[in-house]
C-alpha angles and dihedrals in degrees: 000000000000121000119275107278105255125258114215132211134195115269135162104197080189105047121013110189090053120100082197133087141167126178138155111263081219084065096042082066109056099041114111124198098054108146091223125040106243088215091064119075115266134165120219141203102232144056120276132193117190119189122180118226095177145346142042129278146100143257128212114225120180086326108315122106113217124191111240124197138148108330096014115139121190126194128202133179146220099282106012115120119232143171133204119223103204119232126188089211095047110101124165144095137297108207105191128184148157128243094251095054088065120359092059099051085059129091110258086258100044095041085059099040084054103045082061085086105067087039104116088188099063089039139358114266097245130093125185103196126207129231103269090039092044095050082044094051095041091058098058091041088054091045088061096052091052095049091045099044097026112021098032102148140134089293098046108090092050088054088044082048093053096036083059091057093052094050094048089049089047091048092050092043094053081047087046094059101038086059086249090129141006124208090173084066118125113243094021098129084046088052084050091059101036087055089052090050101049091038079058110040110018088114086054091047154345099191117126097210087061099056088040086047095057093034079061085232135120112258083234083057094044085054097051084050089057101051102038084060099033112013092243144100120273080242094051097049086045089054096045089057094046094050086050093052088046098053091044089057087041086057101030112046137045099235123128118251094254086049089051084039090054086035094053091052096265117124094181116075096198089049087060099046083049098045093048102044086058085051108044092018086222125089106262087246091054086051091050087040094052103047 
């Protein structure tokens, strides 16, 4: 079997009491020493923002390969597993930070209202920005490299803190308008807590009655909830989230497939196998064999 997938944490080898880093994905991949390879899927525990300068290539997030060019951004969250591809034509910037670095410095509103950004579930993770919004995008991005590498005094995390504000709200707001995303939609904050729910609970259940149960809704209502945010039945996004969690034990840990499928609330092996193969179309043990 393949070695466990890596867990990442957040380190500044430049700085270590900074929760902030920005560095050129050029120069990500020429750097040597790294304890992980970065072509090889890992999940991480912090918050990361690509945006492509230059060049043609693709990046691997939770599964799923996206095309990247000039005025792509990509966004990744805590927990989600991701792989480069290296190109010799890509060129950009990875900004990567903790919660705490910006989340925590929001009000509760606004925290929430920003983190929208890096939620797959609510939009793919993949902008392709335009020119003006590019040329807008790639300002603030280049303000915040100078602050972190020239200016780089006393003053200069809390104006990295705020740039990064800017450029989330400018990035939602760019999703906003294209019709990516809606924050004016009814039963948002219901979705919200639904996700977190499910995200929490899903080995412990899929049915749909017990996370309508502790929401304190109908299923029928749950399910209007669902498909007014997503376009999907209350069922079909818990099962989204379960066969997510499924595939991240199958590739990080070591556990045997009727340990995951114990693990993942089945107690039935073959009802897993069953249950997964509808899902991922592919036998646990291919999944694990192909990436």
């Amino acid at each position: 079997m393949k070695d466990k997938l890596k867990n990442i944490k957040f380190q500044n080898q430049q700085n270590q009491k900074s929760q902030f880093d920005i560095l050129k994905i050029e120069e990500l991949y020429q750097r040597t020493g790294l304890n992980h390879s970065i072509e090889i899927h890992h999940k991480i525990e912090f918050y990361i923002l690509i945006f492509i300068e230059k060049g043609k290539g693709k990046h691997a997030i939770d599964f799923t390969d996206y095309d990247c060019s000039k005025g792509t951004v990509l966004t990744i969250r805590k927990d989600q597993i991701h792989k480069f591809f290296k190109s010799n034509t890509i060129k950009g910037f990875l900004l990567v930070f903790t919660n705490d670095f910006l989340v925590s410095y929001l009000e509760k509103m606004e925290a929430q209202k920003t983190m929208l950004l890096f939620n797959e579930l609510l939009s793919v993770p993949k902008l392709q920005l335009n020119d003006s919004h590019y040329k807008n995008v790639s300002q603030i991005i280049n303000r915040i490299e100078n602050e972190y590498f020239s200016i780089n005094d006393n003053h200069s995390l809390s104006v990295i803190r705020n740039e990064l504000h800017i450029l989330t709200t400018q990035l939602l707001r760019i999703k906003a308008n294209s019709k990516q995303i809606n924050f004016e939609k009814k039963y948002l904050k219901e979705f919200l807590e639904f996700q977190n729910l499910v995200e929490n609970l899903v080995t412990k259940t899929t049915k749909v009655q017990d996370y309508a149960n502790k929401i304190g809704v109908s299923t029928k209502t749950l399910n209007t909830i669902t498909k007014s945010i997503v376009n999907k039945s209350a069922k079909a996004f818990i099962d989204e989230i379960c066969t997510k969690q499924i595939k991240r034990l199958l590739l990080n840990t070591k556990l045997s497939v009727k340990e995951i499928a114990y693990k993942s609330g089945f107690e039935e092996t073959t009802n897993f196998y069953k249950y997964f193969k509808r899902q991922a179309n592919v036998t646990p043990e291919q999944f694990r064999l192909e990436n």
